[in-house]
Every structure is written in C-alpha cells, then in structure tokens.
N, C-alpha and C positions, 0 to 999 in steps of 0.2 A: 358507490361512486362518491369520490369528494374532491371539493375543487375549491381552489382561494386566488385571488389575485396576485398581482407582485410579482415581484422577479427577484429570484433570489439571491442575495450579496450585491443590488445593483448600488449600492452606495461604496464600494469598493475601489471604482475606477478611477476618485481622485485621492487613495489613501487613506481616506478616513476624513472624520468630522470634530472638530475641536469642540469638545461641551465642559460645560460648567455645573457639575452637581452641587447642590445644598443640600445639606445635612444635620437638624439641629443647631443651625446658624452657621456651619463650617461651610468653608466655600471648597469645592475637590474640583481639579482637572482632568480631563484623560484625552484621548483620542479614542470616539468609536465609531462603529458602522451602522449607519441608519440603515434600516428594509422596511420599506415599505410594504403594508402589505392590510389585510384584513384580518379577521375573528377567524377561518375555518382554515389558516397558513398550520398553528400548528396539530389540527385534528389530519389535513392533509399529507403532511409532510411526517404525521407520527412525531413529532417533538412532544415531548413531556415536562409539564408545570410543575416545579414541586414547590413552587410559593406564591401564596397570593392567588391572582384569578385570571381570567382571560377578558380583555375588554367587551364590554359589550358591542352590538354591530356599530360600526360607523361612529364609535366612542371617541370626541378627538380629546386632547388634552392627558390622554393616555399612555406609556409605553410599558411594556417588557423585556426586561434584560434577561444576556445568559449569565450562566456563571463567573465568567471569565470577566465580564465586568464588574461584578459585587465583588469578586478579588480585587479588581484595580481601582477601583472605589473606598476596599477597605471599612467597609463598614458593618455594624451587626446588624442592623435592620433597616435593609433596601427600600421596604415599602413605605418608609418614611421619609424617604427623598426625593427633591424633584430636580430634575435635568434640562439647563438651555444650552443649546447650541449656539456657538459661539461665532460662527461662519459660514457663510451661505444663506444665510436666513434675513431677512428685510424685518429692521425693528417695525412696532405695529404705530398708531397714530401719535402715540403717546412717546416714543422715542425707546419703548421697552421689547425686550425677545420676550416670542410665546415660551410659556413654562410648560412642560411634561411633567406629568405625576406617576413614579414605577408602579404597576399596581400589581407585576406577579417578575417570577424570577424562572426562569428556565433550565436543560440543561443542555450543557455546548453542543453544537453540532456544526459541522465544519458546511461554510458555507461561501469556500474558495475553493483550490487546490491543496493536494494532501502534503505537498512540500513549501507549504503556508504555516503559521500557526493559526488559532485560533485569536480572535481579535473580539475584544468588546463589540457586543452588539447590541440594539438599538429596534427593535419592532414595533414601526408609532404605526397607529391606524385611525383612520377617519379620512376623506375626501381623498382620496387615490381614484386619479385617474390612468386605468395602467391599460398599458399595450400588451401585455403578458398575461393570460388563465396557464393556473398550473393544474393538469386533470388527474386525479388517481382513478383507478381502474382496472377495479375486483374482476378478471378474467380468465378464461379457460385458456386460452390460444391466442394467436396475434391477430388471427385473422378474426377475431370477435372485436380485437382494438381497431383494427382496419374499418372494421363497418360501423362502430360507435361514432368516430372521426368521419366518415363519408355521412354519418347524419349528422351530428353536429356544424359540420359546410353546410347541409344542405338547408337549414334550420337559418346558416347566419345568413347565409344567400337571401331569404324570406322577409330578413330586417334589415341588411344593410346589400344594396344588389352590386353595388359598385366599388365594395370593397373583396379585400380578401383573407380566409383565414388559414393561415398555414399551421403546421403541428412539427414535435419533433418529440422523437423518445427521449425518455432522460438515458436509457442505457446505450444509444446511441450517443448520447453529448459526455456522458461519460468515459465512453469508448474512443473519444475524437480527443478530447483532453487528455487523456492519459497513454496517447497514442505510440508516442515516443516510447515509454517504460513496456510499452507489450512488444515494440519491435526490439528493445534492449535483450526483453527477457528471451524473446524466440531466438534472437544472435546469438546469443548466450548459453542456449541451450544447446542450441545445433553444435554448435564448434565444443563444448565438452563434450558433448556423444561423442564426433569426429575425434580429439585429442585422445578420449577415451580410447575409440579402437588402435588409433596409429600406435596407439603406447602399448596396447596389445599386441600387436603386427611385430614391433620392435623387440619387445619383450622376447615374442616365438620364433622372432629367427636368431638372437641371443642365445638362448639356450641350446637351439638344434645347432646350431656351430660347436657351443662349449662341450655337447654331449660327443659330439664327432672326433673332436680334438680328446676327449677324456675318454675314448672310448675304451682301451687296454685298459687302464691305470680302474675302469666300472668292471672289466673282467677279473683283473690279478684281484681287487679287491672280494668279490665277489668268492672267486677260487679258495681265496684266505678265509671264508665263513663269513662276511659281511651280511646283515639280512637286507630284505628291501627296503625296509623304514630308513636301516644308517646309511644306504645308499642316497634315496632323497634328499634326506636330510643336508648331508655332505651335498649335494647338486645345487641347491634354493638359500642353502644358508648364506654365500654371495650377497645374492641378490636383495637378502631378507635385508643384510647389512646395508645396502646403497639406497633402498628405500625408505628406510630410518634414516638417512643420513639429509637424504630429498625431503623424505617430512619437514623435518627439525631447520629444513630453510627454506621451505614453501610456506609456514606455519606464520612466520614475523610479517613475512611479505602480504602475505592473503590477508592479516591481520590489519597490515595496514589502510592498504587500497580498497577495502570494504569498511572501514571505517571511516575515510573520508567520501566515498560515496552513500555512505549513509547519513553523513552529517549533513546534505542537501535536504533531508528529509525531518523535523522538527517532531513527529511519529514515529518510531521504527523500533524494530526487536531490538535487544539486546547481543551482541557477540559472546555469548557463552561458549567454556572450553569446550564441551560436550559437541558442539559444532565440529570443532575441529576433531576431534576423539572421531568420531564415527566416520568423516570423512577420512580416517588413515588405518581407522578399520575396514571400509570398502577399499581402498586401494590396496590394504594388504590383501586381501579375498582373492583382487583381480591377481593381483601376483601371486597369488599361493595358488590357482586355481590354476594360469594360463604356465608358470614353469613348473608349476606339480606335477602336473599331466606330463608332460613332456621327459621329465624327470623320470617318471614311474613308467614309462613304456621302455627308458633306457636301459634302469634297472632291473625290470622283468627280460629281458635280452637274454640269450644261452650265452655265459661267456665262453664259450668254446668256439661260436663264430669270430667273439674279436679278439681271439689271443691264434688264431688261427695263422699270421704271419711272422709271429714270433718262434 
C-alpha cells in the first residue's frame, strides 16, 4: 500500500503560476504548475527521478521539477537553481518572496487531460494542509478495495466522528473524464459495422441484378469455351474498377477530417500510408468476397438453362 497527500494538477485551475528562476545570476521566466503535495507523491504515483533526490519528509524550501520545465528553463544544471513565484504568494516581513531550491528533476507525466500538453511543473513540499489522500492498492479484486475503504471510514470515524470520508477510483475519474471520447468511439464503431453491411446488402443485390441481365451473354460465353475463372473475372472487374475509383477519393477526404480531429489532441499516432493501404485492402476483401460468390455461382450455372429461350 502507498499513499501521499495532494491532489494532483490542483494548481491548474488558474492557468498556471508566474515564477522567476535564478541561474548563476541569470534571472529566467516561465509559467508553471505548482502540486502540492509530499515525499511518498512519487513512490505512489510511480513517477521516476532521474536527477538529484526526493526531499526529505515535510522538507520546505524545497522543489522538483519535470522535464518539460528544465526545457523551458533551458539550462544544463537544474539543480543549481532556485525558483520564486511571482504571484499569488505574500512577500515575507522583509518585503522578499520565499525562494525554492530544485533538488531533483523528474520525468513528465501528464497530470491534466490527454488533449493538454504537458506544462512545467512544480512539486514544493513541506506544510500541506490537504483535503485529498491519494491511496494505492496492491489488490486481488475490487471487492478487497471495497473492504480496505469500509476500514479506513471506519478508522476515520474513531478520530474525527463528525466528519466524513469519501473515496473515488482513479479508473472511475478516469472513465468520467474521458467520457465523451468512449461515447465517440462506441458511435463510431456502431455506424461502421452498420455502413459496413448496408454496402454489403447493396453490393449483393448489384450483382444478382447484373448476373440476371447477363445471364445469356455468361451462357453464349460459356458455350464459346470460357472457363470459370474468365467468367468471374469478366463479372467483378466492374466493380473492382468503381472501388478504386471510391478509394482514390475517400483517401484525401478521410485524410483530412482525421487530421483535424487529431489536431485536438497535442499526443497522437501519426497518419501513416499503411493506414490507408490496409483499409482498401479490407474493403477490397469485402468486395471480392461478397461479388465473388455471387459471381462464381453464375458462372458454375449449365448454360443450357439460359440459352434455353433463345
């Protein structure tokens, strides 16, 4: 089990914090995110230090940055600078802002929404008074988190009888945030399955029309020594042509409108050809499978039934 206080990204909600770095007498600006928080944030949280150290407990005068600040800092040794904030903060008697010293460097971890960037950050510790435990919790089943939480109430109940402590999963707040993108994607899915078959349905009554209307012209061929392959072939090659024709302008379009809805997102895959490559190899499939068949049942035919009114 491990647990840290703070809440995570709660310095987020006015934007950010103007600070002031010193660096070997240089003065640096940026805008970053304070988190409040303690020493066990990143053993909890699995964050990984790859500079410097983690304060000691309740260490003030202290912070750690991520990555993404030592970029916007610019400098080659973080741990030799220190940080005031510029705003929000009440100078001390003396008319001066308290100074922070970096003493370890972290790496990013996104601690907003995923169609965020990542933002300079800022984890001072010492004198946090927080309304937030964040709990991990090495478990079998949920229903062992269930009854860990029903003692821990029952535990706070014993110290404080008049308050109350609620809980929330993080994969439920995860789940609530990102609510919108999983009802996109279920939409999205549903209605290409649907698009999928109806282009099927359409496709197979296409064919059993064209086979009807062709039906002599598959016998006289047939009579004339045609084998079954050149018959297919002759049947689909149509079609083969109109569906290359639908690629080659479904291909710019689809290109586009996922491109701009990816640009929402500051993370995301790359639009590689091979995308589009394999989706026009699956649709060639459907159509080679759905007028194949249909094809090859005309073709197998006696033509002696449809030359029969001639």
């Amino acid at each position: 089990m491990c647990l840290t206080a703070g809440i995570l990204g709660s310095g987020s909600a006015n934007g950010g914090e103007k600070l002031q770095g010193n660096y070997r007498g240089q003065e640096k600006e940026l805008w970053g995110q304070y988190i409040y928080t303690d020493t066990a944030f990143f053993k909890t949280f699995g964050i990984e230090l790859i500079e410097g150290r983690v304060p000691r407990s309740y260490e003030k005068g202290s912070v750690v940055v991520n990555e993404t600040a030592v970029r916007a800092l610019d400098i080659e040794h973080p741990l030799e600078m220190t940080i005031t904030p510029k705003g929000g903060v009440q100078p001390g008697p003396d008319g001066s802002l308290p100074e922070s010293k970096i003493v370890g460097v972290c790496k990013d971890f996104h601690y907003d929404l995923l169609n965020k960037s990542i933002e300079p950050a800022f984890m001072t510790f010492g004198g946090l008074q927080a309304g937030v435990i964040n709990l991990r919790l090495d478990i079998a089943s949920m229903d062992d988190a269930v009854r860990i939480v029903d003692e821990l109430k029952r535990i706070y109940k014993e110290f404080n009888s008049q308050g109350s402590l609620d809980f929330v999963f993080l994969n439920t707040m995860l789940n609530q945030m990102y609510q919108s993108e999983m009802k996109f994607q279920l939409i999205f899915s549903v209605f290409t399955v649907f698009s999928i078959v109806i282009a099927c349905f359409g496709l197979f009554g296409l064919i059993i029309i064209s086979n009807v209307r062709r039906k002599k012209e598959i016998g006289i061929r047939k009579v004339q020594g045609a084998t079954i392959r050149q018959v297919v072939y002759l049947l689909i090659r149509g079609y083969l042509f109109y569906v290359g024709i639908a690629f080659l302008i479904a291909v710019p379009i689809a290109y586009y409108y996922m491109s701009r809805w990816l640009g929402n997102y500051p993370y995301k895959v790359g639009l590689h050809a091979w995308f589009f490559g394999l989706a026009g190899v699956i649709v060639l499939l459907i159509v080679v499978l759905t007028v194949g068949l249909q094809s090859w049942k005309a073709a197998k035919a006696n033509p002696v039934e449809s030359l029969k009114s001639e």
